[in-house]
Wavefront OBJ file of the C-alpha trace (Angstrom):
o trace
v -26.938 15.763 9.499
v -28.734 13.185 12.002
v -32.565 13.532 11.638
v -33.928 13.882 15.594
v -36.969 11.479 16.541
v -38.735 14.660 17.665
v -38.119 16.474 14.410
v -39.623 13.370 12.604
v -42.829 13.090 15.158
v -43.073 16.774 14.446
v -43.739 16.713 10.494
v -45.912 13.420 11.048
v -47.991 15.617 13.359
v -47.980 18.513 10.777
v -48.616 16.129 7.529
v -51.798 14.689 9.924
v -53.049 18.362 10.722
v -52.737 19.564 6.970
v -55.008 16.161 5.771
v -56.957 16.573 8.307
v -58.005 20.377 7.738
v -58.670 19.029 4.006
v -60.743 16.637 4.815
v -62.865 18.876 6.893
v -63.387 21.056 4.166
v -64.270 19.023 1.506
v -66.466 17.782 4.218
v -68.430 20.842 4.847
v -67.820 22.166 1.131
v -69.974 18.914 -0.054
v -72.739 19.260 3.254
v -73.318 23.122 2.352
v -73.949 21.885 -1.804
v -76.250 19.248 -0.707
v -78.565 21.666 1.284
v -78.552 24.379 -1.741
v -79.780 21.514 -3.756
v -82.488 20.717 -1.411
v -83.761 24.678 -0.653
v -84.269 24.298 -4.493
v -87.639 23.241 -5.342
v -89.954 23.030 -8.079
v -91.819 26.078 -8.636
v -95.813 25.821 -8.356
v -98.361 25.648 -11.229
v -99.902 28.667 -12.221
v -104.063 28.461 -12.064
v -107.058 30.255 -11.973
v -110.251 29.155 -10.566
v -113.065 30.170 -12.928
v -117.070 29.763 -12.459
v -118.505 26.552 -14.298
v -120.918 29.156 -15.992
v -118.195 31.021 -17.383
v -116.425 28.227 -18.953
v -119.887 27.448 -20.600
v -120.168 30.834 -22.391
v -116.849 30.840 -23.332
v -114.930 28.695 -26.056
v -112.636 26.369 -24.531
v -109.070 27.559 -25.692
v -106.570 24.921 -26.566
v -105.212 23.643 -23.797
v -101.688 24.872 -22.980
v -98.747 22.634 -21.669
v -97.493 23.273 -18.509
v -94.029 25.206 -18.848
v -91.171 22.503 -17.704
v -89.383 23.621 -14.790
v -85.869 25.406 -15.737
v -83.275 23.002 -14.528
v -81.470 24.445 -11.063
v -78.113 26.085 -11.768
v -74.824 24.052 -10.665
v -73.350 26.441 -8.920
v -70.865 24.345 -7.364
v -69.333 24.079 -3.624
v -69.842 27.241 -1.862
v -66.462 29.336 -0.870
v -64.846 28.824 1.927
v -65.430 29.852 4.676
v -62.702 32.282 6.512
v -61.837 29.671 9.193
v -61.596 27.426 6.260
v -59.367 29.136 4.404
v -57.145 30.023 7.594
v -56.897 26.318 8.309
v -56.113 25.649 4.296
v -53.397 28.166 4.668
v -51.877 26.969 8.055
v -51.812 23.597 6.824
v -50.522 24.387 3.720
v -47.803 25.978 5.746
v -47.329 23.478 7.848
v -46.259 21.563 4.636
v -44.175 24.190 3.366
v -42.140 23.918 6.393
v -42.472 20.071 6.512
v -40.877 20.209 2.960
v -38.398 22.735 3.644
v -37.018 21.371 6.589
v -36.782 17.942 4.634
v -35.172 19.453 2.003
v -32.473 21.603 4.006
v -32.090 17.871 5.763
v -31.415 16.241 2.673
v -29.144 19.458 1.797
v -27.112 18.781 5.006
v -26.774 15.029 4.321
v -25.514 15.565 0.977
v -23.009 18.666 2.681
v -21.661 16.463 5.300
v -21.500 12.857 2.949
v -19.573 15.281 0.219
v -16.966 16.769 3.476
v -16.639 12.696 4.108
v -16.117 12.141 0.891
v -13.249 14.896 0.622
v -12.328 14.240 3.943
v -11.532 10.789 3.124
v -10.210 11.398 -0.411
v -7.483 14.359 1.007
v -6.447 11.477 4.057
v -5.741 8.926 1.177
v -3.826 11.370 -1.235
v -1.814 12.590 2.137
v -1.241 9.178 2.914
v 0.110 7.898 -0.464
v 2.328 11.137 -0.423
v 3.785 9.716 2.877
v 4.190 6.337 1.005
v 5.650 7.757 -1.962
v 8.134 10.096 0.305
v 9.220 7.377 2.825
v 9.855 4.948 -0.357
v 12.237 7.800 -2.036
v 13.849 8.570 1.247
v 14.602 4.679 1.938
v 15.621 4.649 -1.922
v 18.027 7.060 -1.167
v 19.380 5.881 1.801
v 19.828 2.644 0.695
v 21.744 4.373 -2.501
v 24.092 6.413 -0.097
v 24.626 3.264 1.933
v 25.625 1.514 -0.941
v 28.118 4.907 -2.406
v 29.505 4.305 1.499
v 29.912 0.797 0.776
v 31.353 0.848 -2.159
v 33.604 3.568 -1.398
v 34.971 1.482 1.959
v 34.950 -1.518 -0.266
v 37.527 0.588 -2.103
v 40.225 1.890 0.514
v 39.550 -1.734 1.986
v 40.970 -2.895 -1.053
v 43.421 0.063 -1.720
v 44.823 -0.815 1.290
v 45.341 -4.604 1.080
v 46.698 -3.513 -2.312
v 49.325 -1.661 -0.593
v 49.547 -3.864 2.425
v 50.682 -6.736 -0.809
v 53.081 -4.683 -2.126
v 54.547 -3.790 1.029
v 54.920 -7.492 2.283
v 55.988 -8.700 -1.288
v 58.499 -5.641 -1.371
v 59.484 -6.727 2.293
v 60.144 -9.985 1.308
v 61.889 -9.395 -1.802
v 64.538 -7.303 0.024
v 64.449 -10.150 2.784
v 65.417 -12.853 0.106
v 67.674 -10.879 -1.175
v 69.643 -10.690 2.122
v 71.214 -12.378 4.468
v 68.154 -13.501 6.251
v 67.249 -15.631 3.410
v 70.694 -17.071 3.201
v 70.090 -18.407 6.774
v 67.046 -19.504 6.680
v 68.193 -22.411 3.166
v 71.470 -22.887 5.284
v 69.082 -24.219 8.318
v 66.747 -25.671 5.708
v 69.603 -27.555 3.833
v 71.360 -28.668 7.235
v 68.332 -30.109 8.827
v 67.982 -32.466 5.463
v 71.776 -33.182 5.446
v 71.332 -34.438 9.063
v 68.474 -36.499 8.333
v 70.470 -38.275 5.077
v 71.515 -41.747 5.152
v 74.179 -41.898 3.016
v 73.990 -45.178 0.459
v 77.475 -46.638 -0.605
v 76.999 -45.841 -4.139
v 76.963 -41.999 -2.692
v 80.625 -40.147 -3.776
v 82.031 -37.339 -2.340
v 81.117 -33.762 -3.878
v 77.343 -34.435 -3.907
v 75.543 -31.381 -5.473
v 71.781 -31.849 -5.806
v 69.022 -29.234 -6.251
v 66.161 -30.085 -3.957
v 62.473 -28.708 -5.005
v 60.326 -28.964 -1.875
v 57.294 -27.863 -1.807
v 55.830 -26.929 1.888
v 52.225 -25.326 3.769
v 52.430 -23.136 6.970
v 53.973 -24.694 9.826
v 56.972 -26.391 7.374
v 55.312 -29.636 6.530
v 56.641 -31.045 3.318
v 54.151 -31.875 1.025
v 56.109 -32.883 -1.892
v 60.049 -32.982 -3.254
v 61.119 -33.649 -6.361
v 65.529 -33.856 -7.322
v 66.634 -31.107 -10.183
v 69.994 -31.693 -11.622
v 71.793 -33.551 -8.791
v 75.399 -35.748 -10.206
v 74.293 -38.339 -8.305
v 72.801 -42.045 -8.842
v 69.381 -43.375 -8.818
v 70.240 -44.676 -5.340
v 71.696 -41.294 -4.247
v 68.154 -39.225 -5.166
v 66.171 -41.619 -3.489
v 67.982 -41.339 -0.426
v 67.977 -37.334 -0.690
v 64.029 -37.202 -1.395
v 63.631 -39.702 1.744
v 65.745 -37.059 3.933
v 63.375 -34.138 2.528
v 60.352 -36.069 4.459
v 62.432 -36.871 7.367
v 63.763 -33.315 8.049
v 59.682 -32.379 8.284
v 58.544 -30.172 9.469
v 61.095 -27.673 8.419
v 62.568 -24.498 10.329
v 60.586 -21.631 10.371
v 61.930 -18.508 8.580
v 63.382 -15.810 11.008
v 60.529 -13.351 9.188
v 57.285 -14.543 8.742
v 57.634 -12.325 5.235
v 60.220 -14.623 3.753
v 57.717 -17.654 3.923
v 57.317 -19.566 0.678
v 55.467 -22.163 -0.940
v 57.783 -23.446 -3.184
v 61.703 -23.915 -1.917
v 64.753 -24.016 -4.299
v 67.431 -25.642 -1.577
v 70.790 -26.777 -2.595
v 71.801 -30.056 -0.682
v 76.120 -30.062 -0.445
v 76.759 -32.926 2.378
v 80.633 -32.513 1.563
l 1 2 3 4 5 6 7 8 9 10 11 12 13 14 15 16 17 18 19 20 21 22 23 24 25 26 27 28 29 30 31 32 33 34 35 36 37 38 39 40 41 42 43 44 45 46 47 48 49 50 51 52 53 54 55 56 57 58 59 60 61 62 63 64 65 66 67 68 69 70 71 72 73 74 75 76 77 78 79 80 81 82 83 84 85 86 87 88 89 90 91 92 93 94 95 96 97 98 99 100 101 102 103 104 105 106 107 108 109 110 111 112 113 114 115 116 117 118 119 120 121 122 123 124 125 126 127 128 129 130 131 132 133 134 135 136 137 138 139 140 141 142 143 144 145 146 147 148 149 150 151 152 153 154 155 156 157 158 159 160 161 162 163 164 165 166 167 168 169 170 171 172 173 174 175 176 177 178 179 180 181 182 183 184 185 186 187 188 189 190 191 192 193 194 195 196 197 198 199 200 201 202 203 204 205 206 207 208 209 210 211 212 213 214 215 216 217 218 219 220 221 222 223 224 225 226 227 228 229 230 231 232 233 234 235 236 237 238 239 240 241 242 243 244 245 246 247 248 249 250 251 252 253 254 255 256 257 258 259 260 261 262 263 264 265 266 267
């Protein structure tokens, strides 16, 4: 709770009117003692005035000492008067409700720091709860994306599996058929029509050819298997090989392949 500048002028004015109305009384408490003190005097000598001639006839009696005055009683500050004591109460009032109103202040600062305090303390529990729930809900998704992933990753690879084994399967019937067959006849013709025949070359050559090839039909390498030819005869074979390149293209892309077993018959 905000303290007003009119609530604070309000108990300065009150504290000043309670001091104030104590002063005064002490004031008039100590004026009123000193004038008792003064209406107090010293009470007067007893005497007797007696003839000369009497004192003569008579003895003279021991003189007696004067009696000492009794000392005046303190009675202290007189009571209060009843305007006194109505301005002792109302300024002791006044600073009843000075105090009270300072303490139900202080009450109400302490009330509304504590709701901050709880106020503040709930928002940052609430918020690391929203923390703590959007971190498990990304968690999760992130987990399921990864399940989806994974599981796609699978048929993806289920189905290139299948994909293999149909193309191998395609081409396995496809060498094994007539399309094949064509495809080395071409092959074998091409490299019989690029063949220079040497002289040392007699008829009924039969050489196997191992030509190795990339996509498109270049030849990258050849190498001569059992051939009943001469030294001259497989050199002039191998050279054909790079001649005929690039070779025919298979009638199906399926029966493509690498590595080529062709028999070369010129005859």
């Amino acid at each position: 709770m905000v303290q007003r500048a009119s609530d604070r002028w309000i108990s300065i004015a009150l504290s000043l009117l309670l001091h104030g109305a104590l002063l005064a009384a002490l004031v008039y408490g100590w004026m009123m003692f000193r004038e008792q003190r003064r209406a107090v005097a010293t009470p007067p000598i007893a005497a007797t005035v007696v003839d000369a001639r009497t004192l003569r006839g008579l003895e003279q009696p021991a003189p007696q000492p004067a009696a000492a005055p009794a000392p005046a009683e303190d009675v202290g500050p007189p009571p209060p008067t009843p305007e006194e004591r109505a301005a002792r109460e109302q300024a002791e009032q006044a600073q009843r409700q000075a105090e009270e109103q300072k303490a139900s202040e202080e009450r109400a600062a302490e009330e509304k720091a504590a709701a901050e305090k709880a106020a503040a303390e709930k928002a940052a529990a609430e918020q690391a709860a929203a923390a703590k729930a959007a971190a498990e809900k990304a968690a999760a998704k992130a987990a399921a994306d990864r399940a989806r992933q994974e599981e796609e990753d699978r048929r993806e690879r289920e189905a290139d599996l299948k994909r293999s084994l149909a193309a191998e399967e395609h081409a396995d019937v496809a060498r094994n058929g007539a399309a094949l067959a064509s495809w080395e006849s071409m092959i074998a013709a091409k490299i019989t029509h690029a063949w220079l025949r040497p002289p040392t070359a007699k008829a009924g050559i039969d050489c196997m050819l191992n030509v190795t090839q990339v996509q498109g039909g270049e030849v990258t390498q050849v190498s001569i298997g059992a051939c009943n030819g001469d030294q001259a005869v497989r050199d002039s074979i191998e050279a054909a090989v790079y001649r005929a390149s690039p070779l025919p293209p298979p009638p199906d892309p399926a029966l493509f392949d690498r590595n080529l077993k062709i028999r070369f018959k010129p005859d």
